[in-house]
Structure formats: structure tokens, C-alpha cells
Backbone as numpy.savetxt, mean C-alpha at the origin, in Angstrom:
# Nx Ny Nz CAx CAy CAz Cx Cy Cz
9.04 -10.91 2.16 7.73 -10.99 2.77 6.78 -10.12 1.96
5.53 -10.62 2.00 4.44 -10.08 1.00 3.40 -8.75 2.32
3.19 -7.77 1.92 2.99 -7.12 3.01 1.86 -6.36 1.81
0.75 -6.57 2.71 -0.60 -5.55 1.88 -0.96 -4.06 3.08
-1.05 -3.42 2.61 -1.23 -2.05 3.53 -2.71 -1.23 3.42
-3.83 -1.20 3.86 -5.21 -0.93 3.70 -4.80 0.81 3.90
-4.92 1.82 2.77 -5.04 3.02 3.17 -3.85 3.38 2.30
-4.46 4.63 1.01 -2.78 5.36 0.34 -2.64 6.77 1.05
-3.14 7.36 2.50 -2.53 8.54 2.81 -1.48 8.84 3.45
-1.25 9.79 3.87 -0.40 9.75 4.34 0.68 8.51 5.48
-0.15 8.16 5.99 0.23 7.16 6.75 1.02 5.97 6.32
-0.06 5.39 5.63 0.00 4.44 4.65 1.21 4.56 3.77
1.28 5.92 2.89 2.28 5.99 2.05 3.52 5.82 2.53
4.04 6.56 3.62 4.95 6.84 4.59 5.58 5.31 5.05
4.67 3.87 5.24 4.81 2.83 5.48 5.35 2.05 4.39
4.13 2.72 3.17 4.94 1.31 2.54 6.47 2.04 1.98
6.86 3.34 1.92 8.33 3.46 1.29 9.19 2.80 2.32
9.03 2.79 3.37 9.87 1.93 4.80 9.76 0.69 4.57
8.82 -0.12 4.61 8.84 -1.39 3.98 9.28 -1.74 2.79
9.01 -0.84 1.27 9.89 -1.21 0.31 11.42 -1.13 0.51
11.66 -0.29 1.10 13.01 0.22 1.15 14.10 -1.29 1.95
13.24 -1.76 2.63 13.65 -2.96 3.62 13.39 -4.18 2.84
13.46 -4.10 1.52 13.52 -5.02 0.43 12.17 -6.15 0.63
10.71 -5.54 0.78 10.04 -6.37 0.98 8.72 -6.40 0.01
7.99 -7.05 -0.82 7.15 -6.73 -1.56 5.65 -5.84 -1.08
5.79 -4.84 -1.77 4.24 -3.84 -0.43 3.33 -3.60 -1.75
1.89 -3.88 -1.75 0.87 -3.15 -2.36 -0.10 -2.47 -1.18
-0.26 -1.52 -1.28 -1.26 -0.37 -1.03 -2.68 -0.68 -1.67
-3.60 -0.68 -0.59 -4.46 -0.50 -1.39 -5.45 0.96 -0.88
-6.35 1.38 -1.58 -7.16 2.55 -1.48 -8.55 2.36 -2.44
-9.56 2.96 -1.99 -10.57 3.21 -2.49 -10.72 3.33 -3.95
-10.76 4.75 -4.40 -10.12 5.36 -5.65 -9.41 4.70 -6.58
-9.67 4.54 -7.64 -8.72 3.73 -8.57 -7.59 4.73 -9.18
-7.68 6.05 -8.98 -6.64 7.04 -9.37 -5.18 6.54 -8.14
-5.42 6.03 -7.29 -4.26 5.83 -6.64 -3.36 4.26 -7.45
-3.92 3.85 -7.87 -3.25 2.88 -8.59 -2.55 3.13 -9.86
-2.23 4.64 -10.28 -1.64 5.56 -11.49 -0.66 6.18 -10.78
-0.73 5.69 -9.07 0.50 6.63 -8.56 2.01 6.10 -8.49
2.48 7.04 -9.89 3.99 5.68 -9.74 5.03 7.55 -9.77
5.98 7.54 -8.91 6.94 8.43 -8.69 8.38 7.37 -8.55
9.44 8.04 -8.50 10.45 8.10 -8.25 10.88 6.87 -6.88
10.02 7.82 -6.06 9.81 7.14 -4.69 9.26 5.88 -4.65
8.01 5.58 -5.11 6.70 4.44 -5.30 8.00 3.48 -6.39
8.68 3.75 -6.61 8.89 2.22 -7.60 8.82 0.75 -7.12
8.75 0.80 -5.90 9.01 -0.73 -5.51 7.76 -0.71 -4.80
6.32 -0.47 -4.83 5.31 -0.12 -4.35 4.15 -0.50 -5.15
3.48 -1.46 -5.28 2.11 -1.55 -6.33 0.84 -0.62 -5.14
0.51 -0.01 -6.49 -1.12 0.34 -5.70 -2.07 -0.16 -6.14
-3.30 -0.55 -5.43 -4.63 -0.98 -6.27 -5.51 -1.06 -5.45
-7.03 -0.92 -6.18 -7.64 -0.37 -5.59 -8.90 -1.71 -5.01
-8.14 -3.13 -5.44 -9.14 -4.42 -5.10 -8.72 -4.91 -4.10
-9.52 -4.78 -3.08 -9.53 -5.93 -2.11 -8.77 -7.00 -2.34
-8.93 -7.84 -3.35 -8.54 -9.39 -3.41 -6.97 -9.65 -3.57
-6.32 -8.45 -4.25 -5.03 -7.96 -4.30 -3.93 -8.06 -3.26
-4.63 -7.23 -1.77 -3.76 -7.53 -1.02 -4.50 -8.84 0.01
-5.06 -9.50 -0.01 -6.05 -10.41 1.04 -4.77 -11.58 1.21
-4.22 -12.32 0.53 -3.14 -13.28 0.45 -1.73 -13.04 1.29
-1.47 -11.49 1.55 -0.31 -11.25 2.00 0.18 -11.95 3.21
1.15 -11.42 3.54 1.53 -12.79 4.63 1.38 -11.20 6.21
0.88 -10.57 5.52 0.99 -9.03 7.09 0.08 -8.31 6.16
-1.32 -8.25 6.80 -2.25 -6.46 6.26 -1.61 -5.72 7.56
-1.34 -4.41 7.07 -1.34 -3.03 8.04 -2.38 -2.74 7.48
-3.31 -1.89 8.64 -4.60 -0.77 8.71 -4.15 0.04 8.93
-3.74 0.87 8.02 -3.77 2.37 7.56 -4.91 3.58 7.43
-5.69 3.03 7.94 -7.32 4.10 7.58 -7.18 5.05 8.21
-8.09 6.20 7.97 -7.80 7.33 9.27 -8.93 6.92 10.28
-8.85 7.41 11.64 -9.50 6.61 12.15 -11.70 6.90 12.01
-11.45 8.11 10.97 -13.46 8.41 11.14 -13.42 7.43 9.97
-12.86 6.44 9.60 -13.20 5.49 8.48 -13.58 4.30 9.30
């Protein structure tokens, strides 16, 4: 399953390693284009980016925002 996640903080991050981990394709997206350089250990099975149009197709958005967004 294709799963797009709106938000790279904490929340967000925390989600998509649970969802990758459950063998499912996750991009993150965030504001900032520095979050799309975030590749660790952890993040390998995780795209980040910072376009809208990226995750819009998925078959599940999670809203990850904090909520004064």
C-alpha cells in the first residue's frame, strides 16, 4: 500500500518508521526542502519530499501537522 504522510516531525516521523517497517511504501512530506536530504539508518525505506503532488496519488494521506498549523 502507497501511504503519503503530511508533516516530518515528530509525529509524522514516528509513523512513517511503523508503516515502513510493516512493509508498506511511505513518503513524508514537509515544507522545507532540507527534509528531503533526511536519509539515516532508520529512514531507508522512507522517501521525503517536499511537493505536494508527490504524495496526492497515495492510496491513505495521514495529517501529521501540529495542530497551530
Amino acid at each position: 500500500m502507497d501511504i503519503g504522510i503530511l508533516g516530518a516531525g515528530s509525529w509524522g516521523s514516528a509513523l512513517s518508521l511503523l508503516i515502513s517497517c510493516n512493509n508498506h511504501k511511505v513518503t513524508v512530506w514537509h515544507y522545507k526542502k532540507i527534509f528531503e536530504q533526511k536519509k539515516t539508518t532508520q529512514f531507508k525505506r522512507v522517501s521525503f519530499t517536499s511537493n505536494l503532488k508527490d504524495i496526492i496519488d497515495s492510496d491513505i494521506i495521514i495529517i501529521a501537522l501540529p495542530s497551530h498549523s
